[in-house]
C-alpha positions, 0 to 999 in steps of 0.5 A: 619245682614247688617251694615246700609248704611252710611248717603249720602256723597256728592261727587266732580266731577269726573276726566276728565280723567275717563270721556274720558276713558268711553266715549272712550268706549262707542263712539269709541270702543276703550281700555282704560286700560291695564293690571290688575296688581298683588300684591300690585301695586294699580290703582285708577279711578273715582271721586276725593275725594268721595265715596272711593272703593276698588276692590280687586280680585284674578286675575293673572298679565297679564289676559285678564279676569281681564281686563274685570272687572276692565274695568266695575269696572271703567265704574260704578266708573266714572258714580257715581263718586267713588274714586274706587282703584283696586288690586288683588293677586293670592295668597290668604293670599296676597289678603287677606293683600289687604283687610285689607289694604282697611280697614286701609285706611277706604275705604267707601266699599270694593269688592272681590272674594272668590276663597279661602273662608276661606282666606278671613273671618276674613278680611271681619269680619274686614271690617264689624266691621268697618262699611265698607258693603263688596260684593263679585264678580265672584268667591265664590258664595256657600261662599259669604252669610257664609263669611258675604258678603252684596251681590253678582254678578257673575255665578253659576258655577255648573249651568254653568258646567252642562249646559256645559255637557249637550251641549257636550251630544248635540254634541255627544261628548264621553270623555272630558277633563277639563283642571284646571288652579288653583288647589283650585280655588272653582269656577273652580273646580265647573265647571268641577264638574259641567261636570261631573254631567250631561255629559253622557260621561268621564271626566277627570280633568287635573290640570296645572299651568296657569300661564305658557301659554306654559306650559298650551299647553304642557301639553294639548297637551302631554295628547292628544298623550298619550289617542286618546279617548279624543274628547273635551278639555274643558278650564276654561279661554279664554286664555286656550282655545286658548291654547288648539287650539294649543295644538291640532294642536301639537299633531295631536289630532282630539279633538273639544275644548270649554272653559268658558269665551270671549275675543275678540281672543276667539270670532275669534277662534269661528267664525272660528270654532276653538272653539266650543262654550264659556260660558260668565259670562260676567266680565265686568258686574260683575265688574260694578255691584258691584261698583255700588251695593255700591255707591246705597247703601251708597246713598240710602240703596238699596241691590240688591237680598235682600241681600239672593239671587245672581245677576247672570251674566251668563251663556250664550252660545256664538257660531259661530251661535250667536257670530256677536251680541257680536264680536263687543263688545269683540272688544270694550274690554268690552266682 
């Protein structure tokens, strides 16, 4: 049952500073923002004493990823002029802390990712006995309904996974590699399930620590030397991907790479034929979604996909034949 949406607060004008950043965005191209920060380190944009939201992911310190949606995030927050704050932590009972801390501070609705579901259901129970609508974003897309979640944004990511399969099928590939940077991570391990499904080749999962790049690129790189047979190595992160170029290099493995997600370094590696192809989900969007969700139902009780179907953002497939429509996006931070 959806909490009923908060009668319409009228909110102050929003901070120049949040004006130039999107209008930075959208004249110049130019980035704004640096990087999402881990823990409890909080950042706010948007309006001054309005609507208040609090975006809390999983994401890791330093992850270009996570730049990408707090930078949509921030576009939705000044065009509705939200008082939007923005958290995450990559460990889940910290992310879950996060969440009831918005709760504490009667946030006006709270956004999250469910890349560990269970750690996350009594503090949307929380928020939801508070009155606070609570929608979900990017990861937990088998969980967002069961967990209570008001709506949902992101990718299907077993969708996402078998089409990637089917892609290697297309390119004659024989045996991959997918490469987990988060064991647990209910959204990547259904990317490499998602392989497996329709990929008429092998697939081997191989689970590194994704928070060590040079750790990412030895271990890839060190499978590649022990079996000769792998000819693709699938990444699930843009920088992953990168790092799997490197590692091929390393190890004098004649390996294609491809990898889910964009950043606008993955975009010069496909236009250079160094990477394959990217899957986008297209953060960005996901970001911009769900602040937005909330604003337009506190204002006027609207719930995007009934409330029982996601709002999917992905998946697309980004190639050297296609990648000039987004290259100047990526450039632009936003892709």
């Amino acid at each position: 049952m959806n909490t009923p949406p908060p009668p319409h607060t009228s909110v102050r004008r929003v901070r120049l500073t949040a004006l130039a950043s999107v209008l930075c965005l959208l004249v110049s191209g130019c980035s704004f923002l640096g990087s999402a920060e881990d823990g409890a380190d909080a950042d706010a944009a948007g309006g001054s004493g309005g609507m208040k939201v609090t975006l809390v992911t999983h994401g890791g310190k330093g992850d270009a990823f996570w730049d990408l949606v707090r930078r949509g995030a921030e576009a939705a927050a000044a065009k509705d002029r939200v008082d939007l704050t923005y958290v995450s932590d990559a460990d889940p009972a910290a992310q879950a802390d996060l969440v009831r801390d918005a709760v504490r501070a009667k946030a006006d609705g709270i956004a999250v990712t469910l890349a560990k579901p269970a750690a996350m259901r009594g503090p949307v129970a929380q928020a939801k006995a508070a009155g606070i609508p609570v929608v979900g974003l990017n990861s937990g897309i088998d969980a967002w309904r069961p967990t209570g979640l008001l709506e949902y944004f992101g990718q299907d990511e077993s969708v996402a996974g078998r089409a990637v399969g089917d892609k290697l099928d297309d390119l004659k590939a024989k045996h991959a590699l997918c490469v987990v940077h988060e064991r647990g991570n209910v959204a990547l391990e259904a990317r490499c399930a998602g392989v497996r499904k329709t990929f008429r080749g092998d697939t081997d999962n191989l689970y590194v620590d994704g928070s060590d790049m040079n750790a990412v690129t030895a271990a890839i790189a060190s499978r590649l030397r022990q079996d000769s047979s792998i000819d693709e190595v699938v990444t699930l992160g843009a920088q992953y991907g990168l790092g799997a170029v490197k590692a091929v290099r390393q190890s004098g493995s004649s390996a294609k790479v491809a990898t889910f997600d964009l950043n606008k370094d993955l975009v010069k590696a496909v236009r250079s034929g160094e990477v394959r192809f990217a899957v986008d989900q297209q953060p960005y969007l996901q970001g911009y979604l769900a602040v937005d969700a909330l604003w337009l139902y506190r204002t006027n009780g609207n719930v995007s996909g009934g409330g029982t179907a996601p709002v999917l953002t992905g998946p697309a497939f980004v190639t050297r034949s296609n990648v000039s429509a987004v290259a100047r996006f990526a450039a632009a931070g936003t892709r």
